[in-house]
N, C-alpha and C positions, 0 to 999 in steps of 0.2 A: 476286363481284367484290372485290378487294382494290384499296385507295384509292393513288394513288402521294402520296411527298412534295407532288409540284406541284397537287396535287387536296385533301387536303388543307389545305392554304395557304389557294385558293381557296374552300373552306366556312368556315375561318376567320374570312377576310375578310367572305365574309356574316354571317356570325354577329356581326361590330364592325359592321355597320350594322343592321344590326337590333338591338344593343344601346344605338345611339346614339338611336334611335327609340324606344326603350322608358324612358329617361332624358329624353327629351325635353320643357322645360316650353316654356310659353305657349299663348296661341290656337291653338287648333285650327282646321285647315285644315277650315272646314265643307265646303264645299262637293266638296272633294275626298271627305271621309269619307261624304255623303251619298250621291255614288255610287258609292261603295265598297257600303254598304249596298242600295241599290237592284239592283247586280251580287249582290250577295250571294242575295238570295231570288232575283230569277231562274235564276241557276245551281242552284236548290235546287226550283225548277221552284216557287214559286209567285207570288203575284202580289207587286206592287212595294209598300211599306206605301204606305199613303193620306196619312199625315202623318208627319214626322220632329220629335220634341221634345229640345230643347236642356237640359242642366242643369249647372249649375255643381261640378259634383261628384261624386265616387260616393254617398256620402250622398243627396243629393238625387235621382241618378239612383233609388236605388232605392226611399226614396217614391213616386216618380212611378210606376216600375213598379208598385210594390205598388196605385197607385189606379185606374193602365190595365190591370189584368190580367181576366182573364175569370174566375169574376164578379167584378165590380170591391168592389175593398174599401170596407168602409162605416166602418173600424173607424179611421181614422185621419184624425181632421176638423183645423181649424185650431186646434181648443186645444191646451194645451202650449208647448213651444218654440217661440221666434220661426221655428225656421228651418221651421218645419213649416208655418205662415203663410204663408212667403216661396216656397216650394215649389209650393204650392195657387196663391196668386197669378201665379207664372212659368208655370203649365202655362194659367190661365186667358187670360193674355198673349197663348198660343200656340195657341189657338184652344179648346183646351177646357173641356167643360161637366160638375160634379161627378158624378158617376155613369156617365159615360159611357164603355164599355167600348172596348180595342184588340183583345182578341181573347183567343185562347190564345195561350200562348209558345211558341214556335217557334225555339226555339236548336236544337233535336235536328238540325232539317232545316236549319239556315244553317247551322251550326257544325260539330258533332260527327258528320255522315254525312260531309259532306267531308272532313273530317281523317281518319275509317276507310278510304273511298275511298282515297284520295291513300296513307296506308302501304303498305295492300294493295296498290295497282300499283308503291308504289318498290321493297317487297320482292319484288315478282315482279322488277321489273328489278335490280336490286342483288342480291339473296341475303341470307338472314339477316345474315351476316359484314356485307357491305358495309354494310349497313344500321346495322348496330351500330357500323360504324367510323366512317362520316358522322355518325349523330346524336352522338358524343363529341366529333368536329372540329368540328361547325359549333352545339353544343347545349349542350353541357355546360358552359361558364364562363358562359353567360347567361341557363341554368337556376338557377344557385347564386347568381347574382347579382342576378336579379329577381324569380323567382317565390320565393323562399327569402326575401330579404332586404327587396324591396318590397314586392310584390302581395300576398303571403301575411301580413306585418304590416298588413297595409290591412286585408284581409280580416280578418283577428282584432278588429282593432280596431275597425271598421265594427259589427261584431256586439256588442262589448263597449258604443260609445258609444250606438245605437240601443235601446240594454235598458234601457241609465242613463234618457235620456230621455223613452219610449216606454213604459215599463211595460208594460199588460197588454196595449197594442196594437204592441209589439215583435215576437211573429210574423209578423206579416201582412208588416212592412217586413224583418226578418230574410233572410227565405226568398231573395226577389230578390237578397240577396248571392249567396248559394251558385249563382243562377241566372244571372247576370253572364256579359257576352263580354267577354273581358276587353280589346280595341282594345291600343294599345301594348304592352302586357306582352303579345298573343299573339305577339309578334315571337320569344319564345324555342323555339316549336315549328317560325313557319313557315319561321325561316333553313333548317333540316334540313333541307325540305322542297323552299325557291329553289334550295339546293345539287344535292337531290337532281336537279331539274329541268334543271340545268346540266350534268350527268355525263351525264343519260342524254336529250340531244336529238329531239323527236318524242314523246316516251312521253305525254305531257302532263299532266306529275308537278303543278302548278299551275292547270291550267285550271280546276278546282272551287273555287280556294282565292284569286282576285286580287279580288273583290268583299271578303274578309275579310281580304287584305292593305292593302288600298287605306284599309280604315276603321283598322286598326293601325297604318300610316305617319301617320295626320294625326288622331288623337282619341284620349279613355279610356275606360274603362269602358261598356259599350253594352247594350241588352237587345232582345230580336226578338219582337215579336207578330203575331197575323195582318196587324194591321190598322195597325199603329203601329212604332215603332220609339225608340227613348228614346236618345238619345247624351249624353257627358257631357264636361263640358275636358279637358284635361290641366293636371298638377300648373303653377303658376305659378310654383315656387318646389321645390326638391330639392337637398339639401343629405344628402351622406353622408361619412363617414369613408375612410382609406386603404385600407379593404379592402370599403369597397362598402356597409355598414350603415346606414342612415337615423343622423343625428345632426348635432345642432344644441344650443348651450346656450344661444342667447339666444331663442329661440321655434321654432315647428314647424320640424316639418325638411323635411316635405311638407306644404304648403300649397295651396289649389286655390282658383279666384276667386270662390265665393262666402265664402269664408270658415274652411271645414272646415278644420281640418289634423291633421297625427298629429306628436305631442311626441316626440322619442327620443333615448338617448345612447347612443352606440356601440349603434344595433340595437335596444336595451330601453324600449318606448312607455312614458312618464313622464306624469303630469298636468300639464296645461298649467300650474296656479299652480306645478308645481314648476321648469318652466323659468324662470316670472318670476323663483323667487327664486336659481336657482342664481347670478347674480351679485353676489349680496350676503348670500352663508353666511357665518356663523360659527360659533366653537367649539362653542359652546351650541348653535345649530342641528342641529346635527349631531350633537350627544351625544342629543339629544333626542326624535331621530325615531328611532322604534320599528319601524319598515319594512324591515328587512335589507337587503332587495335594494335600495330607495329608499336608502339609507345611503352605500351602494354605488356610488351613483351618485354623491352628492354630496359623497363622498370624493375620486372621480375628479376632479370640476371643481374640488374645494377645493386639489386638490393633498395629495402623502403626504408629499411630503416636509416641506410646512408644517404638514400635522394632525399630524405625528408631533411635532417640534418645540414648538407650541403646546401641545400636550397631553402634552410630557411625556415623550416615551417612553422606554423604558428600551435601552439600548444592553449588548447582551448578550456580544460580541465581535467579534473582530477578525483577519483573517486575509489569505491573500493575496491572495484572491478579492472580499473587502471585509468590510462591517462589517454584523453582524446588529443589526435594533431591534425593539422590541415592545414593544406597549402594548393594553390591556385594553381590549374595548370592550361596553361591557354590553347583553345582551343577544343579541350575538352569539359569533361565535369572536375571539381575539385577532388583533390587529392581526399579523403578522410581516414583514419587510421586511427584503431585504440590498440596500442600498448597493454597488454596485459600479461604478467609475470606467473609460471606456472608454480601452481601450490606445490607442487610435490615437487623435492631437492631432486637433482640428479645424484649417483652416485659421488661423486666427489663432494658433494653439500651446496653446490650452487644452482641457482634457479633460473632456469630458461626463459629467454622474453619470447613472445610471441607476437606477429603484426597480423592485424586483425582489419582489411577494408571492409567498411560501411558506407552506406548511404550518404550522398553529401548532403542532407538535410538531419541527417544525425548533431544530438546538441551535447548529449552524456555520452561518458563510457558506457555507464551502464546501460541506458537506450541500446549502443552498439552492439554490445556485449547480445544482450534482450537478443536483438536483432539474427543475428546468428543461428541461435536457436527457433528462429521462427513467432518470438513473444513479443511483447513491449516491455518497456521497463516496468511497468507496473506488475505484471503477469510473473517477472523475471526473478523468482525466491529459490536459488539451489540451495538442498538440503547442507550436500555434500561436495566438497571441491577437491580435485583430481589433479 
């Protein structure tokens, strides 16, 4: 099967709701996602869980897993972290009792046979081709945009903050990461899949898979036991960049309501005291951190064209393309920056400067300029300037 323009379109299109779901914060539709879940194991042919538990988080979702699992963890009591306290206390709230097991985990059979299911009969209806042309239309911008740029920094960092905390009892809570449904973020597989179910009418490319939509449309993070089932909010707060990146400089960028959040600029998870301080850097500050990458960051929010200024930098030349500066930064590579002024006025008649790093072996603007582009200065003849 080869996809027409107008088909398409229409996976597109699903593919912008299901991305809008997958960015989605506040309260979660419980009730909605509950029967979501309940459709879920019965489609998976076994029984409905006994009890659904709520948690404010992934974090805390996968404590909770880690102390409902079969056999249940002994390893991770109320010392330590408050939130670990708060956790133990939330699942007691919600009916249970310390040691008290859910079951085995049971993703294999809610999750992961239906999703092999469901390809196996789109490809028998689609064809290889088709198949590959759908999931790029309806798959591929909210692949790169969620599981790349959200889920997957969640996930790293989930693991990173659990180890800090958790010490010797970080495996036990670890694992459950990796063992996660993921509810909103699976929105990036099942659009392919809605699409596919809309192309090919009857086949019944969805019927294994609307108990695991339904909890994806309205909640985060979720985990499946025999006996139990673990749900968690979605973010209360999601804050990214122009091209899709977690970031935020005055605190997290994903925040969820009990608390948790993940600190990031442009993409790159930060420590939360380094959010507090990025509004109130200076020179010193920044000469002083020994962190490359962390430097990096707080370059960005300090601004280049002020740290250059402030500190000094030396102004190396001057050409048509603009003016090269650079300054030493210890520790690292050298600072390099061209200056270049945008040809086109803004509306009010003034012209925008732009900082532009290069290479610290760059000697011209124009080289830099080159550079940018991917050319040499030599190579580097715009017709036309923008």
């Amino acid at each position: 099967m080869r996809l027409t323009h107008a088909q398409e379109a229409m996976a597109a299109a699903i593919e912008d709701q299901w991305l809008a779901a997958a960015v989605q914060t506040g309260p979660a539709g419980r009730a909605q996602a509950e029967a979501g879940v309940r459709a879920a194991y019965r489609l998976a042919g076994l029984p409905e869980p006994e009890r659904i538990y709520w948690l404010g988080s992934p974090r805390a979702g996968a404590l909770a897993a880690s102390l409902l699992r079969s056999p249940a963890s002994a390893a991770v009591d109320v010392a330590g972290p408050a939130w670990v306290a708060e956790v133990h206390a939330e699942l007691r709230r919600q009916g249970w009792a310390p040691g008290q097991s859910g079951g085995a985990a049971v993703r294999r059979q809610v999750r992961t046979e239906p999703w092999a299911a469901a390809r196996k009969a789109a490809l028998a209806a689609l064809g290889a081709d088709g198949w590959a042309q759908l999931s790029a239309a309806a798959g591929r911008r909210s692949w790169g945009l969620v599981m790349d740029l959200i889920a997957g920094r969640l996930r790293l960092r989930l693991g990173e903050d659990i180890t800090a905390d958790l010490g010797d009892a970080a495996p036990a809570v670890r694992m459950p990461v990796l063992d996660a449904i993921y509810g909103q973020h699976d929105g990036t597989w099942l659009a392919t899949f809605e699409a596919a179910d809309r192309l090919c009418p009857g086949a019944g490319l969805m019927t294994g898979l609307t108990g695991l939509a339904d909890v994806a449309r309205h909640s985060g993070w979720w985990w499946a036991f025999e006996r139990v089932a673990v749900l968690t909010e979605r973010p209360g707060l999601l804050e990214r960049d122009n091209v899709g990146r977690l970031h935020r400089g005055e605190g997290a960028a994903m925040e969820f309501p009990d608390g948790y959040g993940l600190w990031a600029w442009r993409g790159m998870p930060i420590p939360p005291d380094l959010a507090a301080e990025l509004p109130h850097l200076t020179l010193e500050r920044i000469r002083s951190e020994e962190n490359a990458e962390i430097r990096r960051v707080m370059l960005e929010h300090f601004g280049y064209e002020r740290y250059l200024r402030e500190a000094g930098a030396r102004q190396l030349g001057t050409d048509e393309t603009g003016t090269l500066w650079w300054l030493d930064l210890p520790g690292d590579e050298p600072l390099v920056m061209v200056e270049v002024v945008n040809s086109t006025p803004e509306p009010d008649g003034t012209s925008r400067v732009y900082w532009l790093r290069v290479p610290p072996g760059t000697r011209t603007a124009r080289e830099g300029v080159a550079w940018t582009f991917g050319l040499t200065a030599d190579e580097y003849h715009p017709l036309v300037q923008t």
